[in-house]
N, C-alpha and C positions, 0 to 999 in steps of 0.2 A: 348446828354444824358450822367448822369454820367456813367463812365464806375460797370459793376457789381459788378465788384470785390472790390471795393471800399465800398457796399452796408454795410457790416458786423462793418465795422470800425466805432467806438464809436465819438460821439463830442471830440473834443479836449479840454485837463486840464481844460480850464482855462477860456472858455465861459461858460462851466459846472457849476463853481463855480461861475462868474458872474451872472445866471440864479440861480443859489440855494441862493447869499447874496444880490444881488445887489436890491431888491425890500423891502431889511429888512433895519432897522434902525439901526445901527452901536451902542452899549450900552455903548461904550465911546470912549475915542480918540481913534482912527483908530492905530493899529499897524502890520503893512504888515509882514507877515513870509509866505510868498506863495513862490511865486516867487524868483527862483534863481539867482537872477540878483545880484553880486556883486556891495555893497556899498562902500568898501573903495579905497581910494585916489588909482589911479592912478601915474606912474612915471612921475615926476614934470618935465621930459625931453619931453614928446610928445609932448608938442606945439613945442619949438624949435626947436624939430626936423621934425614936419611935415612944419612947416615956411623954414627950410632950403632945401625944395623938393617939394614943390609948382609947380615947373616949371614942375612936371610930371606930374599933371592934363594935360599936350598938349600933351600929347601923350598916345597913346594905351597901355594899363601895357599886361607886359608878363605873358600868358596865365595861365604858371603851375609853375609862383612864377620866381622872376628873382634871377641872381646866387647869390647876397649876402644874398639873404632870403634865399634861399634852402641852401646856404655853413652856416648861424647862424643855420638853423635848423639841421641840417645832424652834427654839432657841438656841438651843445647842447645834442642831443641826445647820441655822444660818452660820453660826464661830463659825463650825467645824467646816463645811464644804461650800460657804458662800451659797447656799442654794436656800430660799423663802419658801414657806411651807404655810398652807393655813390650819392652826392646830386643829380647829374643829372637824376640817373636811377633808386634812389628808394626812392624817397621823392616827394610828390606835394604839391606844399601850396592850401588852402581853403579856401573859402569864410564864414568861419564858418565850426564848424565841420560836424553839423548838413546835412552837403551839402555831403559833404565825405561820411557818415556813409548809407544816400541815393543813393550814385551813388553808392555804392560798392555793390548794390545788381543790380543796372541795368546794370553795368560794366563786375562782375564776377561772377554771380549769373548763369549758364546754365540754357536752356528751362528744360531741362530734366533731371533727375540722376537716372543710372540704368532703364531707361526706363518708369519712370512715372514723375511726378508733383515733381520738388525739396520739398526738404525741408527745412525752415531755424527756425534754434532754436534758443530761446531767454527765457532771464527770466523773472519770473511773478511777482513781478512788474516790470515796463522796461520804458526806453524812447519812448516815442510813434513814432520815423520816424521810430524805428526798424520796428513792423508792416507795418507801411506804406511803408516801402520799401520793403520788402516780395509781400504787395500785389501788387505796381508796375509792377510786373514783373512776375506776376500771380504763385508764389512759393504759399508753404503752412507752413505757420505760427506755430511753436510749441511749447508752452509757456509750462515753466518749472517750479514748484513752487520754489522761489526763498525765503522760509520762516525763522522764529528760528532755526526749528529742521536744516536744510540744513547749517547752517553758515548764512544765509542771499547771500547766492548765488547760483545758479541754481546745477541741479546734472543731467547733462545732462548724464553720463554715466549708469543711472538708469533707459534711457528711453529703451523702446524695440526693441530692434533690427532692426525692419524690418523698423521702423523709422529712422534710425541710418541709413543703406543701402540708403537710397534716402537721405541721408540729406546732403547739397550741401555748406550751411553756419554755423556758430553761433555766435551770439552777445554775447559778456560777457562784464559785465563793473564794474569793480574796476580801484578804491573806488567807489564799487555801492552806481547807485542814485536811493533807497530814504535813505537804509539802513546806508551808510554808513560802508561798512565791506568791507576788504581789501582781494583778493585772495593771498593764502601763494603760496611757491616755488613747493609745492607738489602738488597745488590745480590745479593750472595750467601745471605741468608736467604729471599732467594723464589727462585734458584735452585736448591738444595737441597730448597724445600719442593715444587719441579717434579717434583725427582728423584724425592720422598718417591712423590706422588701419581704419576709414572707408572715407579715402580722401576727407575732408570736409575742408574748409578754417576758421578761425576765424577771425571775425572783432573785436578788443578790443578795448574798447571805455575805455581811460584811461583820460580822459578830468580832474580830481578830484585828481590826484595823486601829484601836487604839496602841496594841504592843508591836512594834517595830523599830528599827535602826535609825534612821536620820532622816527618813521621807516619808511624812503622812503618806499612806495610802489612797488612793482616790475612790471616790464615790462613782457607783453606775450614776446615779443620780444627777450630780453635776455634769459628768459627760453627756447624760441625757439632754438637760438644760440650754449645755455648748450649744450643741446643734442642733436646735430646737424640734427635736422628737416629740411624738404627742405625749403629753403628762401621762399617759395610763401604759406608757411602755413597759417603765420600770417600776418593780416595788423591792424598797431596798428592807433589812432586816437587821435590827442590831440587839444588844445585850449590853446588864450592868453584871455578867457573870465573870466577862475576864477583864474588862472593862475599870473596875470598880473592886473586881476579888467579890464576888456579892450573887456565886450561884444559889445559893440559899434561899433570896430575895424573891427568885425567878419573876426577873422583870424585862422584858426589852419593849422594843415595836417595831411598827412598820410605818413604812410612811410612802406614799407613793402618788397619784392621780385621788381625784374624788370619786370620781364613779370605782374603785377599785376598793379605796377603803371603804365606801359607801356598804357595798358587798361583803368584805370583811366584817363589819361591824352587825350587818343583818343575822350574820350567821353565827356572831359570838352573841345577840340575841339569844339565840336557842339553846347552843351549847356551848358557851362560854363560860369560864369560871376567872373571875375578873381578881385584879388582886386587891387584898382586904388595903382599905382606905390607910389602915397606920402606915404601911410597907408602901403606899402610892406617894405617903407625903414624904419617905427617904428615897424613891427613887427622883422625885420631882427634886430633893438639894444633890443627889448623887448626880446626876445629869447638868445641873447650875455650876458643879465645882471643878474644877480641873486639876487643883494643886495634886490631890490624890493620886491621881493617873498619871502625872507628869513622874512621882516617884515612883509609882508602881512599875513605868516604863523603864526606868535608868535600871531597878533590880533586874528587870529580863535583858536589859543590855549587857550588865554586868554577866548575866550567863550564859550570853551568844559569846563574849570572851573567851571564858570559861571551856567551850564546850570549840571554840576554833583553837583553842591552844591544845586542850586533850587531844581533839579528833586530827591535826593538821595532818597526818600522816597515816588516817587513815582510808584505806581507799574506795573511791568513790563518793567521800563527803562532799554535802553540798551545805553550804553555811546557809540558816535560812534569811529569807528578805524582813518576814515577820512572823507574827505570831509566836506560839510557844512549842511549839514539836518541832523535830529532828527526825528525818527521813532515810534512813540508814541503807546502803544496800549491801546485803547479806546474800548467801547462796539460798537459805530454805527459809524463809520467817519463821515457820511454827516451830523448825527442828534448833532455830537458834536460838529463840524463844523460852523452850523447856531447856537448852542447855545453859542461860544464862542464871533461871532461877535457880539449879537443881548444882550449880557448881559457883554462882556466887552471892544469890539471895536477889540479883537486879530483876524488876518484873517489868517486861515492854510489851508492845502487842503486834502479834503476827500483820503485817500488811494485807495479807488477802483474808482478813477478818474485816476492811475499811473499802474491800473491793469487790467486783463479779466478775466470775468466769464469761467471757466473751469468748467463741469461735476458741475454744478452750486455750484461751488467755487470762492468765488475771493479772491485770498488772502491779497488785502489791505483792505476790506471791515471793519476790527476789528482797523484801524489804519489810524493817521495822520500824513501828513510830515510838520514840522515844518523847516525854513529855519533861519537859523543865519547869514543872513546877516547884516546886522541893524547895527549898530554901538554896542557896549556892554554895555552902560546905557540901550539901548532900549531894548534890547535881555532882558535881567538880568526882565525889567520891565513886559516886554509879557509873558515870562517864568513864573514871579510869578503871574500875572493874570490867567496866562491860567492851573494853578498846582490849585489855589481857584474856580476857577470856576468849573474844573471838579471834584475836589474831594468835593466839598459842593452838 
């Protein structure tokens, strides 16, 4: 039988929206902005270099990343945020980040805090394993409007206390996905000093932080650092899927305190499914190289352009900070949804398909994510379909 706890938990995105378009007739050519699945090219090196590491398909890959993955990543990550890492004791590689961000609540998530049912807080809208890994592990779920008024990012310190006292995790993710808004150095410096004051860990899902405008994003990580929080505060989360163009790969990690990966890595002992050594030796130069990402950046620049010159007049845009989605606000998502595929072939996904009914609110309910992946003819073309069709 399923287990109960699982009862409460919504259909996932994307059979959702299957089930709301897929019996409608498409009202012209089909132009996908659902799914965040990176379109462009890939580093023209992966085949050679997976041809040159073929012979690891014969043998078992190392469990939690072998040393020249973990010694690119624990490197990369000094470039990137000035922050020193020791590859062996506080970096794991993943099978997708997706994997990470689930075991980290069956890992370090305690049965109890303060003596009742944890708590793990997350923002509303959110990635859905957050949920589902809360109720894995029978926590309790505390979605935080993650709206306008707020920056487009949770305000967990405005929940109430006695919530705060039991609460065990929190998910944060900049460059949030759906919004697209970056946490500044302040934003996350009093988050942290939450955590400080009621000993909560955060998981920062920072997967989105290579694609952006003109300011690296910051790391919880380094803020952590600044002001010297205990190492096991934060565990941060990345990807070579939008990264790199390279979800295929499904590679990221985490990298946080030692006693934190220590536990991570105990548990992908058991059930872990590590990635096959060829695919570890292109994530280990995918991670070393940057020329890639630095082009891959300028394309998603080029259709935050794109998509400010279409939308400039359309009301309520909000240009995003990063990442790749566009945060639309509409009257009905799902009703605007079916009418964008059924009269001009654009497919986007309902907002409260990425959110929960809270005190019957959802805050995506009024909003679509729109995904710019597509090449920038295609973007440029959906955009202005889908700007005529909703405002006629």
């Amino acid at each position: 039988m399923f287990p109960e706890r699982f009862s409460n938990l919504p259909a996932y995105a994307f059979p959702r929206l299957r089930a709301l378009l897929d019996h409608h007739q498409a009202g012209g050519a089909p132009v996908h902005m659902t799914i965040g699945e990176p379109k462009h090219a890939f580093p023209a090196w992966v085949g050679d270099e997976l041809a040159a590491n073929l012979s690891g398909f014969n043998s078992y890959p190392p469990n939690d990343g072998s040393e020249a993955l973990l010694s690119a990543i624990s490197g990369w990550i000094e470039r990137r945020f000035d922050v020193k890492t020791d590859a062996a004791t506080q970096v794991i590689a993943l099978n997708g980040t997706r994997e990470g961000l689930y075991n980290a609540c069956m890992a370090l998530v305690p049965e109890q805090k303060n003596g009742d049912t944890p708590n793990i807080l997350m923002p509303n809208p959110f990635y859905q394993v957050y949920a589902v890994g809360a109720a894995s592990v029978g926590a309790r779920p505390i979605f935080a409007p993650a709206t306008k008024r707020t920056g487009y990012l949770p305000d967990f310190a405005g929940l109430p206390t006695d919530i705060l006292k039991k609460t065990a995790a929190a998910f944060i993710c900049s460059p949030s996905n759906p919004q697209g808004a970056v946490a500044s150095r302040e934003y996350l410096r009093e988050l942290i000093t939450l955590a400080e004051q009621f000993d909560f860990q955060i998981f920062s899902d920072e997967c989105y932080s290579e694609i952006y405008r003109d300011t690296p994003p910051l790391s919880a990580l380094e803020v952590a650092r600044d002001m010297g929080a205990s190492p096991e505060r934060v565990v941060i989360f990345h990807s070579l899927s939008k990264r790199s163009n390279l979800p295929g790969l499904r590679s990221g990690f985490a990298a946080g305190g030692p006693k934190s990966i220590a536990r991570l890595k105990q548990l992908r002992n058991f059930s872990g499914a590590p990635l096959p050594t060829p695919l570890q030796a292109i994530a280990a130069r995918a991670w070393s190289d940057e020329e890639h990402v630095v082009e891959n950046r300028r394309l998603y620049q080029e259709k935050y352009a794109v998509a400010d010159e279409v939308l400039a007049d359309f009301e309520g845009y909000t240009s995003p900070e990063a990442g790749f989605f566009l945060w639309l606000p509409v009257k009905d998502g799902e009703e605007t949804a079916l009418k964008l595929w059924t009269e001009t072939g654009v497919r986007v996904l309902p907002g409260a398909y990425l959110s929960r009914d809270v005190d019957g609110k959802n805050p995506g309910k009024s909003y679509i994510r729109v995904a710019l992946v597509a090449p920038k003819q295609d973007v440029q073309q959906g955009l202005v379909a889908l700007k005529n069709c909703i405002q006629n």
